[in-house]
N, C-alpha and C positions, 0 to 999 in steps of 0.2 A: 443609358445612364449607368453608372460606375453601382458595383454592389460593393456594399460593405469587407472589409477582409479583401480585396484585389489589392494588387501592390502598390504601392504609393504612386511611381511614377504614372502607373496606366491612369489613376485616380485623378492625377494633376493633370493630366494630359486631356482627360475627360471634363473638365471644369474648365477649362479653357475651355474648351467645343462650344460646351453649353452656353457659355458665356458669351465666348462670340459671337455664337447666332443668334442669340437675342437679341444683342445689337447690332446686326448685321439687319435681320428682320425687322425689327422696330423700325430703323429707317429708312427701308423700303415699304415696309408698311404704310408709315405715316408720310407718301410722298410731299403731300400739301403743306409738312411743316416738318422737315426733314431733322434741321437741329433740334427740333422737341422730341423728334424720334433716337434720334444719336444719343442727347440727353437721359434719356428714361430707359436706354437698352444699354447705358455705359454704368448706370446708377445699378439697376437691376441686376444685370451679368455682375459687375463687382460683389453684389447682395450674395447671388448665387452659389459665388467659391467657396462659401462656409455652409451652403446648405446639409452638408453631412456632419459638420462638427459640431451647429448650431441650428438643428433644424427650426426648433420654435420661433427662436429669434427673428430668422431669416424667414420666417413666411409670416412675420407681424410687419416686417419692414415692407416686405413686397406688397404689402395689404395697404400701407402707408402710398407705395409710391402710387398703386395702381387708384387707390382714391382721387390725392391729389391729377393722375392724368386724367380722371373721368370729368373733372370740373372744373380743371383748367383750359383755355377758352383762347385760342389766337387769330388773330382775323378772322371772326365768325367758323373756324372748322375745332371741331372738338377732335381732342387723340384718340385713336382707333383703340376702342373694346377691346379685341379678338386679340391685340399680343398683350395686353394686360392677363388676358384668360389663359394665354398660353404660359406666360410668366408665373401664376399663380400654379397652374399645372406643374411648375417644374419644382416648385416648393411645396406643394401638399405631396408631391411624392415623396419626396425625400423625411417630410415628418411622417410617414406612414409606414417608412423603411428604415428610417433610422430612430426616432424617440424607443424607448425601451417599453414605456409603460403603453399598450395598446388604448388602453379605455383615453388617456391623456389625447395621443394621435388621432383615436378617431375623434374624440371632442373639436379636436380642430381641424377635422377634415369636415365636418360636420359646418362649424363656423366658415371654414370656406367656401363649400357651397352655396350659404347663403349669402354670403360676401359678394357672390359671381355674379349671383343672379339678381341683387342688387344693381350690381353694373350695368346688368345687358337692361333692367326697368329700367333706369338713368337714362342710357342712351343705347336702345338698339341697334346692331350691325346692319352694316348696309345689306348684308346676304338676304335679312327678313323680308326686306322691302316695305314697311307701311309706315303710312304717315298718322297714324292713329296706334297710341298704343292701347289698347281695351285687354280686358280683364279674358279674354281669350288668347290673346296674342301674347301677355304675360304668362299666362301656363303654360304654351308651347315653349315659349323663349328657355321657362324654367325647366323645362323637360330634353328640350338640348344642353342645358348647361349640364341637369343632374346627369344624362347621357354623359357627357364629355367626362363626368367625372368619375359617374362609376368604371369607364377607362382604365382610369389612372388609379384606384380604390383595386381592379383586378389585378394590375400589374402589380402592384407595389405589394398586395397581398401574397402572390407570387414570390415576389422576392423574397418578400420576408419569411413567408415559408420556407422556400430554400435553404437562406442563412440557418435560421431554427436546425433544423436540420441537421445543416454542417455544425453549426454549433455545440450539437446533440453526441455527434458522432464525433467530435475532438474531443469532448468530453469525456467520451467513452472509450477512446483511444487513451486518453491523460491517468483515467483510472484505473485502466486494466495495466496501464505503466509502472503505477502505483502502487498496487497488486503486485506482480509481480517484481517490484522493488521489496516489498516488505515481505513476501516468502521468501528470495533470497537472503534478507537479511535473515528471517526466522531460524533457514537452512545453515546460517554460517554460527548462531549464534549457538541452535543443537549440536553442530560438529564440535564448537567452542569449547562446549560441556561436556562431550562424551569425551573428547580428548582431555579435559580434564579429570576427568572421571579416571581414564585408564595409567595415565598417570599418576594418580596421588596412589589408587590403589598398586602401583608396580612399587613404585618407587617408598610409599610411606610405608610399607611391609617388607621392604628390604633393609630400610634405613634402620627400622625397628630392628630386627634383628642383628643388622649389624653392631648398631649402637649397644645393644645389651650383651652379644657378646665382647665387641671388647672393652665393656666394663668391664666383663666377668675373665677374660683376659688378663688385663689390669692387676686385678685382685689377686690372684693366682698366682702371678707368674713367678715369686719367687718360691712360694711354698710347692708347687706342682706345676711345675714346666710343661710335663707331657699332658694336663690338662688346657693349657694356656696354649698349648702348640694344637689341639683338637677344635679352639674355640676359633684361632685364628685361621683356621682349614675352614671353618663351616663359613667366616666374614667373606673369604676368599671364594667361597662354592655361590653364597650368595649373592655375592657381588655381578658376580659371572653370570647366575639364573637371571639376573639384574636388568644386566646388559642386555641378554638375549631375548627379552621378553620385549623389552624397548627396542630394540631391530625389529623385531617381527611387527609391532606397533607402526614403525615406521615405512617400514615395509608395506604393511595395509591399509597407512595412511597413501602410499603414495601410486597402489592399485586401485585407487575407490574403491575400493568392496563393501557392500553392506554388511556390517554383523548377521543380522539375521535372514543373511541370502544364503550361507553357507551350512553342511551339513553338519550335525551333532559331531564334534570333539571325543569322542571317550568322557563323556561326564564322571563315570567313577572312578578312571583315570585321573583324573584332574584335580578330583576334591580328594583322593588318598596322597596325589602330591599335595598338595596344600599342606594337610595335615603333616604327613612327614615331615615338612619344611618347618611348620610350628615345634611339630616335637625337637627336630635338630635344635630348636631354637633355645632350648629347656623346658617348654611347657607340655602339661600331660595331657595329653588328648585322647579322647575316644571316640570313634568313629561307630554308630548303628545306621546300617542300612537296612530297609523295607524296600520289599520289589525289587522288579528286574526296569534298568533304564532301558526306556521306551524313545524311536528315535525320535530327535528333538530339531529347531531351529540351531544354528552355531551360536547366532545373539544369547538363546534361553541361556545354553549351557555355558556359555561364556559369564551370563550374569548371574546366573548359581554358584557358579566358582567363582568373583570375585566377591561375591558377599559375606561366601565361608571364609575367605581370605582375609576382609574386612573385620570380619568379627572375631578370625582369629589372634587378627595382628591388635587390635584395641586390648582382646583381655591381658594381651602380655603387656602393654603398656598401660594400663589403668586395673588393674585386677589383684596387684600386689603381689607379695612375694608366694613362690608355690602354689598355683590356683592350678585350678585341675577344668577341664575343657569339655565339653562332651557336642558333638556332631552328630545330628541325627538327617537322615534323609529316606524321605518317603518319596519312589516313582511309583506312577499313576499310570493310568493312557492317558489322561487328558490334563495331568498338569503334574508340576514336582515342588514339591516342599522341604524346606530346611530348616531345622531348626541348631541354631548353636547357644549354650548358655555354658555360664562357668559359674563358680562359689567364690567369687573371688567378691573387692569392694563394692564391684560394680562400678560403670563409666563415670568419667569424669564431667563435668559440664561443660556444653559444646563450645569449643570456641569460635567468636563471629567470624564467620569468611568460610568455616569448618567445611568439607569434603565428605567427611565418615559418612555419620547417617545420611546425611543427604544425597550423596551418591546413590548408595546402598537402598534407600527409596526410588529413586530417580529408575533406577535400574529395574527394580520391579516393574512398577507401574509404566515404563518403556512397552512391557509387553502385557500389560491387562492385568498383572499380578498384585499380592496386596505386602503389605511390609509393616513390620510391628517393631518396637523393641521398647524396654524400660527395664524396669528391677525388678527380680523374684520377689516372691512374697517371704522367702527365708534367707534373703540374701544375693549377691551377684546378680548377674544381667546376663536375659533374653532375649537374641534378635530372633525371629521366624519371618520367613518370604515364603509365598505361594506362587507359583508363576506357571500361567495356564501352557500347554501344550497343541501344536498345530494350529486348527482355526481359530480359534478364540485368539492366542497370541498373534499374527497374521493381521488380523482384522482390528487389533492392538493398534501395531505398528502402523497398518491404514490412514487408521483416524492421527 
């Protein structure tokens, strides 16, 4: 018999089989009344081809035919039992293999056996041989029928097991699919963000300076040329650091490398350029360092230095005119802190879609780290990041 899930054709080709040999057997079966045999195995086999798509159905109708052949009566020879039983056999498997709901299936395999042994009380097989049916010969009858069925109750539980099974395991195929469909997506959507990350901070730290100098450009240029020619030297230099930071970006976008595969940058290196670049910019910056930089991840020191970047490039653009800047950095062994604040107005309020803080957070907390910022209590604004060092970041990035 065809299992569930085989391909359609083997399935159709299967259902023919079944079908023909019922009617093939019926009517050698029932030689004595051959067209009542032909009849009842043309009825039945028809029944059959839907036993998988319609199991209940089709084992209420086989119930119908096989009644009707127990009590229908032609020249004194009744239709033969035994292909009614096999008939019924081929429908109680099929609701035992294919209904979904087990408790339902067994209810009517349960109803079929009593159905059978109905039949064989009605009119015994000639196999039994007696001419007396007594209440002993009724419990054997019944005890080959419940035999013949639990049969079909092993097989069909067999199968169904199996399917279960395969079922089980496509399933578990489907969602490890799913799984990793939705980490890929996770992995494209972090790339999404850190490349946007390293962009707003290249590029909105340049723009800022450029734009302010050549306002200040602008303003100058008739009263003080050789100032206006220094401003337009520095748009120029940063334009340039610009460019190159966006190569190198692209660049590492297009080696896969992990930020935080790579060894520590010159961290003090990094943040005295920053500042530099701020003060070119006209803002007064002071830089206190604590401790000696201890070696770091490339990610850490990468994300130390755009948050001073970050924070630099806001107080020029929200902190008003003359703000003064101060940079402080504490190395640790096991982690580096920053703090930058200015006296200026303090940040502007974020705009939706914004990049700054939220970066600048993102970035911390990337490696374990913690991220603060708001207004002084005398004024201006204070970011501070903490960002652990070695295993604690490590084990960051992991999770």
């Amino acid at each position: 018999m065809d299992e569930r899930g085989a391909p359609r054709q083997y399935a159709m080709v299967t259902d023919v089989i079944v079908s023909g040999t019922v009617a093939v057997v019926a009517t050698w079966w029932w030689h004595q009344f051959p067209w009542g045999g032909l009849l009842f195995g043309c009825l039945a086999g028809g029944v059959l081809m839907w036993r998988r798509h319609r199991p209940l159905p089709v084992l209420a109708a086989v119930m119908v035919l096989c009644a009707i052949a127990a009590v229908v009566q032609v020249h004194g020879t009744r239709l033969h039992v035994g292909m009614s039983l096999v008939t019924l056999g081929f429908a109680l498997y099929a609701v035992l293999v294919y209904v979904p709901n087990f408790l339902m299936a067994a209810g009517a395999g349960l109803a079929t056996l009593l159905f059978s042994a109905a039949l064989v009380m009605m009119r015994p097989p000639p196999w039994l041989g007696w001419r007396r049916f007594e209440l002993l010969d009724a419990l054997e009858a019944f005890g080959q029928v419940a035999a013949f069925s639990a049969v079909i109750w092993a097989a069909a539980l067999i199968v169904r097991l199996i399917q279960q099974q395969r079922t089980i395991a496509q399933e578990r195929r489907a969602g490890a699919k799913r799984d990793r469909m939705h980490l890929a997506q996770i992995a494209v959507a972090e790339e999404r963000t850190r490349i946007a990350r390293e962009l707003h901070d290249i590029v909105a730290h340049s723009l800022s300076v450029i734009v302010l100098h050549a306002n200040g450009a602008s303003y100058v240029l008739d009263q003080d040329p050789g100032e206006a020619r220094e401003a337009l030297q520095t748009i120029s230099m940063t334009g340039r650091d610009a460019l190159a930071e966006i190569q190198q970006l692209v660049e590492h976008l297009r080696s896969d490398a992990g930020d935080a595969g790579g060894p520590s940058q010159a961290v003090p290196e990094q943040i005295e350029t920053v500042v530099e670049r701020a003060r070119g910019a006209g803002l007064a910056v002071d830089l206190v360092v604590d401790g000696v930089a201890p070696a770091m991840p490339g990610g850490v020191a990468l994300a130390v230095t755009r948050i001073v970047q970050e924070s630099l490039t806001n107080t020029l653009k929200h902190a008003g005119r003359h703000p003064v800047a101060t940079v402080h950095v504490w190395y640790r062994p096991d982690a580096i802190e920053v703090e930058v604040e200015d006296d200026g107005r303090g940040a502007a309020p974020p705009r939706p879609g914004g990049f700054g803080l939220v970066g600048m957070r993102e970035r911390a907390q990337l490696y374990g780290g913690k991220f603060v910022a708001g207004p002084r209590a005398d004024g201006g604004w204070r970011v501070r990041a903490s960002i652990p060092i070695g295993g604690a970041a490590e084990r960051a990035v992991e999770v």
